[in-house]
GUDREN-414368 format. One record per residue: x, y, z of N, C-alpha, C in turn; residue in three letters. Coordinates in pm, whole numbers. Layout:
REM GUDREN-414368
(pt (X Y Z) (X Y Z) (X Y Z) 'ALA') ...
REM end
This chain:
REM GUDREN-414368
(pt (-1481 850 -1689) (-1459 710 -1662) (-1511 681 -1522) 'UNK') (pt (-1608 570 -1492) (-1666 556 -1404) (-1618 388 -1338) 'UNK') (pt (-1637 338 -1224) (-1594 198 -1206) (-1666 125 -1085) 'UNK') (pt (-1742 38 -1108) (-1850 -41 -1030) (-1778 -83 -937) 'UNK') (pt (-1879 -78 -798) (-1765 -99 -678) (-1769 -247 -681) 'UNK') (pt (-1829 -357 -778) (-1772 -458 -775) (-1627 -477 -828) 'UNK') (pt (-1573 -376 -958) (-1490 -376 -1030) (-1357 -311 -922) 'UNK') (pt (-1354 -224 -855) (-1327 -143 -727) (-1237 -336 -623) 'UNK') (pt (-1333 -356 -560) (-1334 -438 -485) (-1228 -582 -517) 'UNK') (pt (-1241 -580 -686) (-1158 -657 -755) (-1030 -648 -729) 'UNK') (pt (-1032 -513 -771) (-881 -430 -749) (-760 -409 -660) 'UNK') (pt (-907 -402 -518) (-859 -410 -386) (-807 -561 -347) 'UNK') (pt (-935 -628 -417) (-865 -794 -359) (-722 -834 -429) 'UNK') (pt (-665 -809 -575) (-545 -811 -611) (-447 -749 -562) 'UNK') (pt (-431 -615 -515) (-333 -527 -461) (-332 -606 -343) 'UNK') (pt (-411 -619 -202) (-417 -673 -101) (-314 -803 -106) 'UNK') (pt (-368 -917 -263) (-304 -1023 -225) (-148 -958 -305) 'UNK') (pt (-133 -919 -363) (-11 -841 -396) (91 -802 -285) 'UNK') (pt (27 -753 -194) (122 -718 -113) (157 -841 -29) 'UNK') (pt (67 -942 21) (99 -1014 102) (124 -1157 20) 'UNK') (pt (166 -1111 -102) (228 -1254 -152) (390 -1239 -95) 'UNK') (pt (441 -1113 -34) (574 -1119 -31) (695 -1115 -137) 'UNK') (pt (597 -1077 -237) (677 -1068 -365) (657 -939 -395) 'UNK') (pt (780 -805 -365) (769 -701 -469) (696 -662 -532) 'UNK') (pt (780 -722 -652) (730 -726 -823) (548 -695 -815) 'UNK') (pt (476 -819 -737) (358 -821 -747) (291 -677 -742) 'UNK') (pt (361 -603 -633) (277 -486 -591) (316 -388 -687) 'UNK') (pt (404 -410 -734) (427 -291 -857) (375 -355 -989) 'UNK') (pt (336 -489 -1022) (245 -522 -1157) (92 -443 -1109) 'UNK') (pt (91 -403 -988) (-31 -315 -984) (-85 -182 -1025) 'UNK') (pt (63 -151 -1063) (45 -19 -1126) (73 -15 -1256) 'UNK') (pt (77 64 -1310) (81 152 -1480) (245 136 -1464) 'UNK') (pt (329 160 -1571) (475 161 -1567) (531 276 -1540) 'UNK') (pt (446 355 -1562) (523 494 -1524) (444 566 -1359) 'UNK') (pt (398 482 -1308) (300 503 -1175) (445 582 -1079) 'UNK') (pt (363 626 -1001) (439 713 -850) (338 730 -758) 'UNK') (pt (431 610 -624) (340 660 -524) (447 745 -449) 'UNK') (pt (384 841 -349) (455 965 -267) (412 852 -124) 'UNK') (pt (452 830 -2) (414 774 139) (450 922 220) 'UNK') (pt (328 940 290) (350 1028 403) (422 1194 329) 'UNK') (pt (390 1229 234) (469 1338 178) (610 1300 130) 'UNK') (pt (679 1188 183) (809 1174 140) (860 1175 -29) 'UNK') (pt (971 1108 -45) (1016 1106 -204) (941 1022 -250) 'UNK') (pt (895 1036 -432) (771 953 -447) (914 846 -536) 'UNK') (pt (843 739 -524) (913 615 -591) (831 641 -712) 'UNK') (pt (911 629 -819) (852 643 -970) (926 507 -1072) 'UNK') (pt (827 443 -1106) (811 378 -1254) (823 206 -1159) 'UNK') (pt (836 81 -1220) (850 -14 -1176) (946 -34 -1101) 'UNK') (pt (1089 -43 -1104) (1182 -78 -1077) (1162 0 -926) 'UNK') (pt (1175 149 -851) (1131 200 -811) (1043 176 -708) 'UNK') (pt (905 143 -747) (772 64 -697) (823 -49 -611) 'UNK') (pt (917 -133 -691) (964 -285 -689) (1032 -235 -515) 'UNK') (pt (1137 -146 -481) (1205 -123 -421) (1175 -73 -290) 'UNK') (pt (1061 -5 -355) (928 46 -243) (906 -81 -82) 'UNK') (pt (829 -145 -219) (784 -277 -111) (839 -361 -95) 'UNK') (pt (957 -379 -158) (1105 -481 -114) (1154 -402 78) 'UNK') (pt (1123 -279 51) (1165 -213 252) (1063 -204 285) 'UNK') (pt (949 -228 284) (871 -255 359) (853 -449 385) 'UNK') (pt (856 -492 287) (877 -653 344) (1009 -682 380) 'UNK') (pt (1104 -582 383) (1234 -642 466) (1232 -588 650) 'UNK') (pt (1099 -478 661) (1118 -391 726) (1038 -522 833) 'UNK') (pt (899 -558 708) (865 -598 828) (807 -767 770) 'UNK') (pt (846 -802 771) (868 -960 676) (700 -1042 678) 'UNK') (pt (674 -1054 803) (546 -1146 818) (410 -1029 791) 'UNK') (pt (469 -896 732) (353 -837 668) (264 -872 638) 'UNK') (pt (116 -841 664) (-72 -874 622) (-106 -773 623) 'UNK') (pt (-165 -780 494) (-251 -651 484) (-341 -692 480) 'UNK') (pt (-463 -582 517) (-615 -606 494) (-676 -520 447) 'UNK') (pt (-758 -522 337) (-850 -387 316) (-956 -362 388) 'UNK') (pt (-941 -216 425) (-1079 -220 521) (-1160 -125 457) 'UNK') (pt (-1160 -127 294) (-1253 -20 242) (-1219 8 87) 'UNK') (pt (-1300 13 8) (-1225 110 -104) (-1369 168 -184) 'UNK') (pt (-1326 318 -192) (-1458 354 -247) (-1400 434 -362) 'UNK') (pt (-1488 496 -458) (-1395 540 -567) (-1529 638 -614) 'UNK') (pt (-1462 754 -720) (-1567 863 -807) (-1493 892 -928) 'UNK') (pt (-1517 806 -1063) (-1442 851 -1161) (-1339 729 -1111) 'UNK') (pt (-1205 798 -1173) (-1096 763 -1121) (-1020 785 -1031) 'UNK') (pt (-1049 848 -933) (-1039 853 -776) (-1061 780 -702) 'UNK') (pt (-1020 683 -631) (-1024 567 -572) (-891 627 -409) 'UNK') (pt (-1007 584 -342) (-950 555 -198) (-958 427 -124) 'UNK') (pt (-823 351 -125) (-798 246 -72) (-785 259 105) 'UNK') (pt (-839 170 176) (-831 211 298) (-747 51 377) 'UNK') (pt (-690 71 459) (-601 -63 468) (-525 -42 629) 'UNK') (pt (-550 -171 667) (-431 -215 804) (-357 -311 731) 'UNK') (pt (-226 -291 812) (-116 -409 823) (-73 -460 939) 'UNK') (pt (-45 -567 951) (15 -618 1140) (134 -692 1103) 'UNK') (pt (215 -737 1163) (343 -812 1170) (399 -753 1235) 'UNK') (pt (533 -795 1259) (694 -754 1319) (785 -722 1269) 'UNK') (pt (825 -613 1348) (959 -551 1298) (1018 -631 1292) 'UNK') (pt (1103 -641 1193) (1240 -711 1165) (1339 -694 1268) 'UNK') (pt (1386 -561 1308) (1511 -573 1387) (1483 -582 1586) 'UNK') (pt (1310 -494 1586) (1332 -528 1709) (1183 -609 1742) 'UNK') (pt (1134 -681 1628) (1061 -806 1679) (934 -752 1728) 'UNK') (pt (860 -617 1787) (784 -589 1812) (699 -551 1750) 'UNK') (pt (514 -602 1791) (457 -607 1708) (343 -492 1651) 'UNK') (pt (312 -478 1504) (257 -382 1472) (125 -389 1412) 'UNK') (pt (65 -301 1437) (-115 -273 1395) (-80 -138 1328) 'UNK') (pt (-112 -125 1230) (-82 23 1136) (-239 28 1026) 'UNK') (pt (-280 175 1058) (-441 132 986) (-363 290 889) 'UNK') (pt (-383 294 774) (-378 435 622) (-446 398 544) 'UNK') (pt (-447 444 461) (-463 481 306) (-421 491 201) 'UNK') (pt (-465 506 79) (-387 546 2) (-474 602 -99) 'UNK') (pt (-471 692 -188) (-560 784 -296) (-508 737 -383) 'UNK') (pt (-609 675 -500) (-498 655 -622) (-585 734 -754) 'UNK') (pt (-518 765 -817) (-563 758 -962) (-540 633 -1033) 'UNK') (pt (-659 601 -1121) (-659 467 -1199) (-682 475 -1349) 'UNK') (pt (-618 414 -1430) (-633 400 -1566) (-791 318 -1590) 'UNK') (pt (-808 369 -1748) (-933 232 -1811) (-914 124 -1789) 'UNK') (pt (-739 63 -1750) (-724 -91 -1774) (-711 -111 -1609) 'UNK') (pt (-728 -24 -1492) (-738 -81 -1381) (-603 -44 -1312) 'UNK') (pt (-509 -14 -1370) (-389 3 -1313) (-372 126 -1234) 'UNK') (pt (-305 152 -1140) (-289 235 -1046) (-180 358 -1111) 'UNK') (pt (-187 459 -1149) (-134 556 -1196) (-40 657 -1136) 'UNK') (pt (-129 681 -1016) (-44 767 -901) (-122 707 -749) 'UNK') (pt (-33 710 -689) (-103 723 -533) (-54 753 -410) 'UNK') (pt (-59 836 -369) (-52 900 -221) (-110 834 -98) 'UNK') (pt (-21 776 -34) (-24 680 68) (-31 774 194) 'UNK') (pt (-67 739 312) (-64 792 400) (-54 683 515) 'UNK') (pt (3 711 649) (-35 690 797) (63 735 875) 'UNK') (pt (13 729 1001) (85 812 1114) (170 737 1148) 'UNK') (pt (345 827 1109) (475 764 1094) (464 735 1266) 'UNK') (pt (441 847 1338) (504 885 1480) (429 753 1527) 'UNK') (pt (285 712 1514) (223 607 1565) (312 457 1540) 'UNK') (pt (401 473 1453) (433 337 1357) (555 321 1464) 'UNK') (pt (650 451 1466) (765 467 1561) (732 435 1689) 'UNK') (pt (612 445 1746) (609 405 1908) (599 247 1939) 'UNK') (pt (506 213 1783) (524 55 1795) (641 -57 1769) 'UNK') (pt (719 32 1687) (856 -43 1653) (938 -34 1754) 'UNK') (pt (953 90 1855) (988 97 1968) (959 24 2090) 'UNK') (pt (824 -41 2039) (765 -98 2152) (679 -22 2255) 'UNK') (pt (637 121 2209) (589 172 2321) (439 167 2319) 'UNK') (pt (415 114 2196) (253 134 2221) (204 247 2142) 'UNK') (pt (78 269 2193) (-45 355 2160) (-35 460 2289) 'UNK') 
REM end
């Protein structure tokens, strides 16, 4: 299974507005129903409900969340999403620039199957702290 990086790019522009509709749900209609993403090695969130809960703490974490894609290239069904987010912490208001990833596996119908997210927690902690780079 192969997928045109116009078809790619599609994908990216839905997940993207997915996340920054502020709605959950949205970012988990992005995946397959039985999808699992893992963040940073941690516990992987598995199936919708799950997913849903995922990005419910990250938009509580950090509310005026934007994402941007800054890339997605793919081989087969291997797809690497590449992405910043900026906004503010919720509790201490300070503001964040966070650039990861994420690897996904993708179904024939486009849906996201598995994906392994990544970025540098310790970088994320100095900014919520306020300390910077």
């Amino acid at each position: 299974m192969s997928f045109s990086q116009q078809s790619l790019e599609e994908l990216a522009r839905k997940y993207t507005e997915a996340w920054n509709s502020g709605v959950p749900e949205n970012v988990a209609y992005c995946h397959d129903l039985s999808s699992r993403i893992t963040i940073n090695n941690g516990e992987p969130s598995v199936g919708h409900t799950e997913l849903t809960a995922m990005a419910a703490g990250f938009h509580a974490d950090v509310p005026d969340l934007k994402l941007q894609c800054d890339g997605i290239r793919g081989a087969g069904g291997h797809v690497v999403y590449m992405w910043t987010f900026t906004g503010h912490h919720a509790e201490t208001g300070n503001p964040l620039n966070v650039r990861g990833w994420e690897e996904w596996e993708i179904n024939v119908e486009m849906k996201i199957m598995s994906s392994l997210g990544w970025f540098d927690g310790e970088e994320y902690q100095r900014q919520v702290d306020g300390e910077g780079s």
